[in-house]
FIFIRO-646435 format. One record per residue: x, y, z of N, C-alpha, C in turn. Coordinates in pm, whole numbers, always signed. Layout:
+--------+--------+--------+--------+--------+--------+--------+--------+--------+
|   n.xx |   n.yy |   n.zz |  ca.xx |  ca.yy |  ca.zz |   c.xx |   c.yy |   c.zz |
+--------+--------+--------+--------+--------+--------+--------+--------+--------+
|      X |      Y |      Z |      X |      Y |      Z |      X |      Y |      Z |
...
+--------+--------+--------+--------+--------+--------+--------+--------+--------+
END
This chain:
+--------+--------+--------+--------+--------+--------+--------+--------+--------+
|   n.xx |   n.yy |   n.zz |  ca.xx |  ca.yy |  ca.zz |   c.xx |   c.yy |   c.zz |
+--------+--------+--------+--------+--------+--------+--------+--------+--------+
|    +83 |   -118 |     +0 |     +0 |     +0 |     +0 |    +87 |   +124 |     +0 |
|   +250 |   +121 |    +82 |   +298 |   +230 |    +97 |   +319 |   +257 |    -59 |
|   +396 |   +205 |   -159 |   +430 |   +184 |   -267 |   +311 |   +245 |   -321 |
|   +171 |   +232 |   -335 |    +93 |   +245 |   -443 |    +90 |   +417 |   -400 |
|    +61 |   +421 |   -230 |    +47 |   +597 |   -199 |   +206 |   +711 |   -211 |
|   +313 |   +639 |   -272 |   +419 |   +721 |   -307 |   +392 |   +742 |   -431 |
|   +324 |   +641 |   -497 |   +259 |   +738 |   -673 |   +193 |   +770 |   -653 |
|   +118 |   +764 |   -585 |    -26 |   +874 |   -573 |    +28 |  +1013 |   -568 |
|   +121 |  +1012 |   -485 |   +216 |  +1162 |   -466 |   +286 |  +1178 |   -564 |
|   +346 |  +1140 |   -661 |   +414 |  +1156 |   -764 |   +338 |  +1206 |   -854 |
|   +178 |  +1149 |   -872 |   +127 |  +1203 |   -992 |    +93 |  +1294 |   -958 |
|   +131 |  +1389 |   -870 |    +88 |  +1560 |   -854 |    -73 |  +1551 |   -820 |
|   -109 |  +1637 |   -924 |   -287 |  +1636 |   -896 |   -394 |  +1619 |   -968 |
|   -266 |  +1560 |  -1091 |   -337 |  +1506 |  -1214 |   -399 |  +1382 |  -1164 |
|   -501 |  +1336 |  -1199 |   -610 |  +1228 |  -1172 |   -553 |  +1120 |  -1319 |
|   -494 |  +1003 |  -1294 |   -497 |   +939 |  -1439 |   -599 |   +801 |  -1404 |
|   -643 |   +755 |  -1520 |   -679 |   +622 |  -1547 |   -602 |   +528 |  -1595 |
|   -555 |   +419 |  -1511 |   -444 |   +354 |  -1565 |   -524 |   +190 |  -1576 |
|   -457 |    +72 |  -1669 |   -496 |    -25 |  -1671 |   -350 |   -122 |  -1600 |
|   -324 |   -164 |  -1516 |   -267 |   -186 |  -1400 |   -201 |   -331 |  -1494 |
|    -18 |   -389 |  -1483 |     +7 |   -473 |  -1552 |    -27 |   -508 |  -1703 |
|    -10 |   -397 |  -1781 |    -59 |   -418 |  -1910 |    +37 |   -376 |  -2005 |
|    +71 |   -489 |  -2076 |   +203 |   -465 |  -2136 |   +188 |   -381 |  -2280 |
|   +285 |   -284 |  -2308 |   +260 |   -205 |  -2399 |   +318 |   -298 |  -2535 |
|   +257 |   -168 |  -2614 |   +267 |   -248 |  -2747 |   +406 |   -172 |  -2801 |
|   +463 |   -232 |  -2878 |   +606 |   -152 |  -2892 |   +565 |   -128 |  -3058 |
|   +587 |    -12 |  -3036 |   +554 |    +62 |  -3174 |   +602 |   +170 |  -3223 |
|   +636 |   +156 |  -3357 |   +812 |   +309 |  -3404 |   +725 |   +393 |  -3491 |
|   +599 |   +418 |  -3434 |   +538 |   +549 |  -3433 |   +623 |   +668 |  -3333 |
|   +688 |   +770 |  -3401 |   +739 |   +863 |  -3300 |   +554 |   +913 |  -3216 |
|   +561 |   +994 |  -3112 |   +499 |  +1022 |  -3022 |   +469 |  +1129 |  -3080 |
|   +351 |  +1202 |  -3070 |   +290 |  +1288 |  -3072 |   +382 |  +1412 |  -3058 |
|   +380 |  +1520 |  -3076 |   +442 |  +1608 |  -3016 |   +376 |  +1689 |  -2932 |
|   +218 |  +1743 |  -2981 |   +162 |  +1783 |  -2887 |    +21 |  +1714 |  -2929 |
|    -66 |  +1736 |  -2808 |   -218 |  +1706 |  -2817 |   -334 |  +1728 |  -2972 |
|   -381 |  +1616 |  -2977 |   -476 |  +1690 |  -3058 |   -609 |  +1678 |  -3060 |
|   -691 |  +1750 |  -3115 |   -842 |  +1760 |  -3087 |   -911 |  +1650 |  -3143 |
|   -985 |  +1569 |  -3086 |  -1044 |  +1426 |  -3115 |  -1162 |  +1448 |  -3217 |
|  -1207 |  +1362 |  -3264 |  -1312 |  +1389 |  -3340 |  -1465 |  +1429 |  -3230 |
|  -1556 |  +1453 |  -3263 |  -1667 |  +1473 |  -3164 |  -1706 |  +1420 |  -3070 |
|  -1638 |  +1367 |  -2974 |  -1737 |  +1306 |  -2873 |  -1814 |  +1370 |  -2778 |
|  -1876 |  +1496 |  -2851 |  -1973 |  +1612 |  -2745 |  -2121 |  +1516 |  -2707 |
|  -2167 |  +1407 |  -2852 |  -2296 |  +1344 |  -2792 |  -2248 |  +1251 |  -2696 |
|  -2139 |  +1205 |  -2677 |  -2100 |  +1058 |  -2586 |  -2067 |  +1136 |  -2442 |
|  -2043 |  +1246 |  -2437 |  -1985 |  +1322 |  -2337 |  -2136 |  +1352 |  -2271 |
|  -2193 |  +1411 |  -2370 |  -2327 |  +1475 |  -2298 |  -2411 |  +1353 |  -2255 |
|  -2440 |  +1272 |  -2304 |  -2470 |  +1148 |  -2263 |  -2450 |  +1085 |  -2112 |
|  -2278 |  +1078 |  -2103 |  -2218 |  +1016 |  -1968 |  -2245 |  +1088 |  -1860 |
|  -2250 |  +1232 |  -1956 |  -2306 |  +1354 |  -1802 |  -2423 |  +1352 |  -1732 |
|  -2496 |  +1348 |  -1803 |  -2643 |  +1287 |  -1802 |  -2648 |  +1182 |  -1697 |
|  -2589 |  +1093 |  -1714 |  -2568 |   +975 |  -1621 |  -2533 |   +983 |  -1507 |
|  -2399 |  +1048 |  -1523 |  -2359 |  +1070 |  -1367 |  -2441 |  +1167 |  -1304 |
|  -2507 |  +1295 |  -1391 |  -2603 |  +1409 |  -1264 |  -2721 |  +1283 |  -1221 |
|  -2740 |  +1184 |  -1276 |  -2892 |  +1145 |  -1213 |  -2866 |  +1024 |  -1152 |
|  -2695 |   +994 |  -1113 |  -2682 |   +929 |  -1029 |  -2583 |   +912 |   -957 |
|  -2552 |  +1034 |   -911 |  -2521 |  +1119 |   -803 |  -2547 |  +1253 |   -731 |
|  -2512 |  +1345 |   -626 |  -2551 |  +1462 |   -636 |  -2491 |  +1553 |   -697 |
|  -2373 |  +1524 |   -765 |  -2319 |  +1629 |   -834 |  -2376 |  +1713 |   -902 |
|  -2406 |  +1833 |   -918 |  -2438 |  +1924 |  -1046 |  -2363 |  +1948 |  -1179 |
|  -2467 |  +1909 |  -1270 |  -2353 |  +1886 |  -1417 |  -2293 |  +2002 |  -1454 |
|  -2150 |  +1979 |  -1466 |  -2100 |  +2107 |  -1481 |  -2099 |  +2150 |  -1667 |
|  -1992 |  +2245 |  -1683 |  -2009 |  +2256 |  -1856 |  -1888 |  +2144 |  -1931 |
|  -1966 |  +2065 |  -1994 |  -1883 |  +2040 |  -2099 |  -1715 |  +1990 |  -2160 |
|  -1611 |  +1913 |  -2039 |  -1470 |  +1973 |  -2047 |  -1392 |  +1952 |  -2155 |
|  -1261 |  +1979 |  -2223 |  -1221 |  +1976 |  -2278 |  -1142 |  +1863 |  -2291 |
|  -1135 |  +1811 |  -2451 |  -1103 |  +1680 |  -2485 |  -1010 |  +1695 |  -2559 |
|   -879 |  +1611 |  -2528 |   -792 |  +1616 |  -2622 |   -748 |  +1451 |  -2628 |
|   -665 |  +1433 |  -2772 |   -582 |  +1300 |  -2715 |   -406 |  +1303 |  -2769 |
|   -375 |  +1214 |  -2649 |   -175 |  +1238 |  -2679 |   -191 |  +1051 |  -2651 |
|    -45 |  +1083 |  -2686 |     +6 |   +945 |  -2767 |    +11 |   +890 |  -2593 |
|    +81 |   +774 |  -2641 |    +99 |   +665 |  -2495 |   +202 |   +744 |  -2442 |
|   +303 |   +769 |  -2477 |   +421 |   +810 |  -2383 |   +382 |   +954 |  -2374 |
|   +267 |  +1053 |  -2408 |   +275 |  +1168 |  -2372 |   +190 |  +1151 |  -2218 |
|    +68 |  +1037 |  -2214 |     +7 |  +1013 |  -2122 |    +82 |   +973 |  -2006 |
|   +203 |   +887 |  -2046 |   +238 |   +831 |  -1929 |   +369 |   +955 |  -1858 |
|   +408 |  +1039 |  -1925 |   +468 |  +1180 |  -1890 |   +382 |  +1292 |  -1813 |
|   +270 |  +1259 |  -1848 |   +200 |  +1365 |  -1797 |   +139 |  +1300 |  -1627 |
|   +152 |  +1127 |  -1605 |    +80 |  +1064 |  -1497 |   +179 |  +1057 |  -1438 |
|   +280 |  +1021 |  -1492 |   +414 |  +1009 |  -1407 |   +526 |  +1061 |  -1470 |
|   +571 |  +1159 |  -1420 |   +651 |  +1289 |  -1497 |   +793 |  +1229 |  -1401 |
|   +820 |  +1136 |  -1273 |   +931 |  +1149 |  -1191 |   +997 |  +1008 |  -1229 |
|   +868 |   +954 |  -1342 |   +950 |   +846 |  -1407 |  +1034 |   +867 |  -1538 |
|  +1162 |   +826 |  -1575 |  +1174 |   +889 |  -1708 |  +1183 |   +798 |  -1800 |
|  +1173 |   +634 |  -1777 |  +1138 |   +527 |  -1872 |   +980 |   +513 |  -1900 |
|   +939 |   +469 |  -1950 |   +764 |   +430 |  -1983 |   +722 |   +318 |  -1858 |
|   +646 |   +324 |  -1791 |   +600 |   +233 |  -1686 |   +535 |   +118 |  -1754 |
|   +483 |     +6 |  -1708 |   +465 |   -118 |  -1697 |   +241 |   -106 |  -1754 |
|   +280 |     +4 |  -1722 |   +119 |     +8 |  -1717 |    +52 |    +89 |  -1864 |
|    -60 |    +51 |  -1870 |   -166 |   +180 |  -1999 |   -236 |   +299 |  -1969 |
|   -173 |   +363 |  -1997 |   -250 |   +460 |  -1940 |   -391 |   +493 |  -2032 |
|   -510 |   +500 |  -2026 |   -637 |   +493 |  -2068 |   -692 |   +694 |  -2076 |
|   -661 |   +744 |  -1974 |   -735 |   +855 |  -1951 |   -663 |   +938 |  -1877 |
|   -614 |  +1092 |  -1854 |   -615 |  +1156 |  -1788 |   -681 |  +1298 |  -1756 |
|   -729 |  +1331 |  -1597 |   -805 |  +1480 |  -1606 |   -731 |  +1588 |  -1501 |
|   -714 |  +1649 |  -1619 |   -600 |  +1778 |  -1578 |   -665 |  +1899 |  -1481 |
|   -708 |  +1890 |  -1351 |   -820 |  +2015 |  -1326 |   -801 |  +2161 |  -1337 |
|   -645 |  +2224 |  -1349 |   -638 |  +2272 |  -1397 |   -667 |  +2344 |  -1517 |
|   -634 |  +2267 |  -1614 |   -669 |  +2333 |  -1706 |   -816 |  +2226 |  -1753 |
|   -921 |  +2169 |  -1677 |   -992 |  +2150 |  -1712 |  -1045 |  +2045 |  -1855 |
|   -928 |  +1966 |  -1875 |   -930 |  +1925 |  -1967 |   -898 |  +1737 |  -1964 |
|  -1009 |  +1679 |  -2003 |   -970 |  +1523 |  -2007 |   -817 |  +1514 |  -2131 |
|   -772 |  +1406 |  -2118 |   -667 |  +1340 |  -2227 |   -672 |  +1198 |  -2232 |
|   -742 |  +1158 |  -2342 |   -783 |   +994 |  -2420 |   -664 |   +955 |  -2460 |
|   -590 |   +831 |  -2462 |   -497 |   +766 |  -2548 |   -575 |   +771 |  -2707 |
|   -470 |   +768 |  -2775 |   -487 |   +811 |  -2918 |   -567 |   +689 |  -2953 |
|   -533 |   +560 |  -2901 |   -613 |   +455 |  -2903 |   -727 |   +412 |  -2895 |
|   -765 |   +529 |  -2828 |   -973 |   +546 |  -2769 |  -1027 |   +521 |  -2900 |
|  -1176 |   +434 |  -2874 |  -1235 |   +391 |  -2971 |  -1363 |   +422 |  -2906 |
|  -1445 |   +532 |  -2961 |  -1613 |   +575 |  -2913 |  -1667 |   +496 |  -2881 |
|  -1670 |   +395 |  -2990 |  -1746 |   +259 |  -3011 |  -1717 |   +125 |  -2926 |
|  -1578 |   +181 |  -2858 |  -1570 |    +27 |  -2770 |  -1643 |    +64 |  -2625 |
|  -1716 |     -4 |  -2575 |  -1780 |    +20 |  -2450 |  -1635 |    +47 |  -2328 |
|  -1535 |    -58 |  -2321 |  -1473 |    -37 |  -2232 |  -1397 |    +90 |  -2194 |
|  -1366 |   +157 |  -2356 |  -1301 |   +263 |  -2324 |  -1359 |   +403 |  -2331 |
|  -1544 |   +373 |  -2382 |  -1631 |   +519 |  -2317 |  -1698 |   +460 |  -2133 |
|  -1624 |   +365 |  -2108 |  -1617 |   +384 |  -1960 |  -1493 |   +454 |  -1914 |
|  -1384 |   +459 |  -1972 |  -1292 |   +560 |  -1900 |  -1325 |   +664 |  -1944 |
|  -1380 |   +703 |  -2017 |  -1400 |   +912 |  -2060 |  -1510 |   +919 |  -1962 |
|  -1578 |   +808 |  -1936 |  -1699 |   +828 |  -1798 |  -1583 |   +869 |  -1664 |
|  -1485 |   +792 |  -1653 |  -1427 |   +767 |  -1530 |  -1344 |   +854 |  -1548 |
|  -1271 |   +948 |  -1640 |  -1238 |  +1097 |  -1608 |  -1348 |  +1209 |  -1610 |
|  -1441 |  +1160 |  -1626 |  -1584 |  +1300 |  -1648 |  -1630 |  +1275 |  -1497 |
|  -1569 |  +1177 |  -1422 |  -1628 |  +1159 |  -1245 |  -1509 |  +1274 |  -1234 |
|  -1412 |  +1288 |  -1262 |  -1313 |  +1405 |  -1223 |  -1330 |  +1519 |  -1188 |
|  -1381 |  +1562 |  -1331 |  -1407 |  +1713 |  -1403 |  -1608 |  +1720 |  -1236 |
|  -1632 |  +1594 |  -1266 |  -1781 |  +1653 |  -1204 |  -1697 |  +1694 |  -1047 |
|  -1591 |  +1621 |  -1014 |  -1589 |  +1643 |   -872 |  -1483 |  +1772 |   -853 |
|  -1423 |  +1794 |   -950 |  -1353 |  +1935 |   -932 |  -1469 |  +2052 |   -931 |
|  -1559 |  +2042 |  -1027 |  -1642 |  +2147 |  -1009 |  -1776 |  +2166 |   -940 |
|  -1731 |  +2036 |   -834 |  -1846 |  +2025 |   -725 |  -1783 |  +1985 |   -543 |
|  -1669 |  +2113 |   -603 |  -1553 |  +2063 |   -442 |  -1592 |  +2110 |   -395 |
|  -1643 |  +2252 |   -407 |  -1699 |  +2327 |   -293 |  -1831 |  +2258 |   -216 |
|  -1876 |  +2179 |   -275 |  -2025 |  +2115 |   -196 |  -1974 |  +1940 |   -136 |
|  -1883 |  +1932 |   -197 |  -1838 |  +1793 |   -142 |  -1760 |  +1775 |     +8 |
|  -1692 |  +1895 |    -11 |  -1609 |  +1902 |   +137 |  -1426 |  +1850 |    +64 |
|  -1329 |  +1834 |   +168 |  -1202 |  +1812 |   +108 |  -1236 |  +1614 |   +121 |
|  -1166 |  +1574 |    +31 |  -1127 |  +1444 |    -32 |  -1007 |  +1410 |    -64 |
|   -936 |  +1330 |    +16 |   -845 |  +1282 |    -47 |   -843 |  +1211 |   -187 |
|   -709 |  +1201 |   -314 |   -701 |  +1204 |   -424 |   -773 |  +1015 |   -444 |
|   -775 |   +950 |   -321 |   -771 |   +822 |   -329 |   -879 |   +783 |   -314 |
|  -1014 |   +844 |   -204 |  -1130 |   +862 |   -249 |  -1171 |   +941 |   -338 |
|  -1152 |   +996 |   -420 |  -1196 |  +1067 |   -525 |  -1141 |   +971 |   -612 |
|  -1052 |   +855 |   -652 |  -1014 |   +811 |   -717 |  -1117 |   +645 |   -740 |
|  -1118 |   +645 |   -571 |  -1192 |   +486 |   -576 |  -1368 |   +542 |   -584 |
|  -1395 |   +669 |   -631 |  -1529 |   +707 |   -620 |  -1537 |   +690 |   -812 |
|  -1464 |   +752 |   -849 |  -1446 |   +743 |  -1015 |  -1430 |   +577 |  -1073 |
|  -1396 |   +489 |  -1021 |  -1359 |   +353 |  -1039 |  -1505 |   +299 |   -994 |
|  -1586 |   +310 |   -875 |  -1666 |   +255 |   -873 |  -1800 |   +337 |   -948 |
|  -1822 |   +376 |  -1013 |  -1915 |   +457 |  -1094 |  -1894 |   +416 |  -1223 |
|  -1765 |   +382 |  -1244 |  -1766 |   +322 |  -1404 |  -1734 |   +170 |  -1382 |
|  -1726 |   +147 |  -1294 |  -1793 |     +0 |  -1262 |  -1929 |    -14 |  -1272 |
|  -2039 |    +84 |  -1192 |  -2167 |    +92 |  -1223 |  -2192 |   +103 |  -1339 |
|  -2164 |   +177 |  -1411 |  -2207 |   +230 |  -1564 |  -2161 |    +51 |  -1666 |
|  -2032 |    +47 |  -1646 |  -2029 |   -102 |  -1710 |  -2137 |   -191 |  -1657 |
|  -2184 |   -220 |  -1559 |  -2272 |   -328 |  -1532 |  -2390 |   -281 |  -1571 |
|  -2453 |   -165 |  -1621 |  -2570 |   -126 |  -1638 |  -2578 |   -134 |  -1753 |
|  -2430 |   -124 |  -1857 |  -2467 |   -116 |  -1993 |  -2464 |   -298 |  -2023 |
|  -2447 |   -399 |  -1963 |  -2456 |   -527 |  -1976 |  -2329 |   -614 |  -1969 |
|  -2222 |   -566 |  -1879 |  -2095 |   -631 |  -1884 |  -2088 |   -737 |  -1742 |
|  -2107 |   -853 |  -1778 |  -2111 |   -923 |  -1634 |  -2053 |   -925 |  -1536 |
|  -1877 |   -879 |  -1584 |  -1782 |   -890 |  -1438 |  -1701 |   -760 |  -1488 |
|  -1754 |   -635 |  -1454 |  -1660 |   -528 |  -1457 |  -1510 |   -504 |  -1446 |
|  -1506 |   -567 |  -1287 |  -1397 |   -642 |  -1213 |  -1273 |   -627 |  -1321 |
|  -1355 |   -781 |  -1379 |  -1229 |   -845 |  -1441 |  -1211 |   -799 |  -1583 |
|  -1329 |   -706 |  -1632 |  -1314 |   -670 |  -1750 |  -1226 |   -540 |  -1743 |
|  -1216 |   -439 |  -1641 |  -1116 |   -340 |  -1593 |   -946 |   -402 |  -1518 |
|   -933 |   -561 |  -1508 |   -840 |   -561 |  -1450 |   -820 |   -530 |  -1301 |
|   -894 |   -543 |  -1236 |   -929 |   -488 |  -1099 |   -986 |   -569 |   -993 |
|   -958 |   -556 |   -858 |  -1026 |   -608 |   -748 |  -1100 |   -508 |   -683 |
|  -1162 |   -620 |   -591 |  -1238 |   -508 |   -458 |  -1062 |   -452 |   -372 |
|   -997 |   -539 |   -345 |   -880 |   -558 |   -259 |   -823 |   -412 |   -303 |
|   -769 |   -399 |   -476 |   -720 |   -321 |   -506 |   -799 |   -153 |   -501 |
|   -920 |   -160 |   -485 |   -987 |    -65 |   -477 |   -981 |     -6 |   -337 |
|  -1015 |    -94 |   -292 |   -944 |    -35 |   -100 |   -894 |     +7 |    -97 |
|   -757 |    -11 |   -154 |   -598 |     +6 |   -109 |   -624 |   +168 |   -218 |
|   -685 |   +193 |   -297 |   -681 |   +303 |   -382 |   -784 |   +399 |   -290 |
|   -921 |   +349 |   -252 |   -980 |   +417 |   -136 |   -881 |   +529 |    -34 |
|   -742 |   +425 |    +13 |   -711 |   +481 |   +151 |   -581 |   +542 |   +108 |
|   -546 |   +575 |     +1 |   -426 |   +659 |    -38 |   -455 |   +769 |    +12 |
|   -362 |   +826 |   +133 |   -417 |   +967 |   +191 |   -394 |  +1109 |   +132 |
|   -300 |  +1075 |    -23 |   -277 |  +1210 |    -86 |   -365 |  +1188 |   -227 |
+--------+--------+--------+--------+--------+--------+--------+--------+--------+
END
């Protein structure tokens, strides 16, 4: 657990979605240089929002900004104190700062699993712009609150074992629960 809450501190205050033991694909595509603007996902967005205001108390906020960067720009931006590529995929990150989700270039609208992570950074964006009514949260409940909501949303859209279709335990969700930064 100490191990998982020294990255929690490493990734600053960026929120990422990672797929935990997932071996990358080695590919001599140079990297992105910078971000770029995805094709429309304003109906899939407005959609997931929808979802989460009517099932939670959050108030839907506006709209956030979507971009997508390559694998190694994602995994620079989740873990900037690493300077090799980590072990892991990174799926999603939400920048609250500047208000803006970041999809792996890989995102596919159409695959259910991965408009559950643009769900599970849009739990981000709802809880940055609903801090003032939430009270303070550590990054680890706010993290295991985003994980179990797109666990909900997968089982509602018809996926039998979320779980195992995210790579994930209850065990590991705890241990992400009680990260105190």
């Amino acid at each position: 657990m100490d191990t998982l809450c020294r990255r929690c501190r490493r990734a600053g205050w960026l929120l990422c979605t990672i797929l935990l033991a997932v071996p990358l694909p080695v590919s001599s595509a140079p990297a992105l240089p910078d971000a770029r603007q995805p094709f429309s996902l304003e109906p899939q967005v407005r959609e997931l929002s929808a979802w989460l205001a009517a099932r939670t108390d959050y108030r839907e906020p506006p709209i956030p900004g979507i971009l997508f960067e390559s694998q190694s720009r994602l995994q620079q931006r989740c873990f900037p104190d690493f300077p090799e590529q980590r072990g892991t995929l990174v799926k999603g990150a939400y920048d609250p700062a500047e208000k803006i989700i970041y999809l792996d270039t890989e995102f596919e609208s159409d695959d259910l699993v991965d408009r559950s992570y643009l769900l599970h950074e849009l739990v981000h964006h709802f809880q940055v712009h609903n801090a003032e009514d939430i009270g303070f949260r550590t990054r680890g409940i706010l993290e295991g609150e985003a994980y179990r909501l797109q666990l909900r949303w997968l089982r509602e859209a018809g996926v039998s074992d979320p779980l195992v279709t995210l790579g994930i335990d209850e065990r590991t969700l705890l241990i992400i629960d009680r990260c105190p930064r």
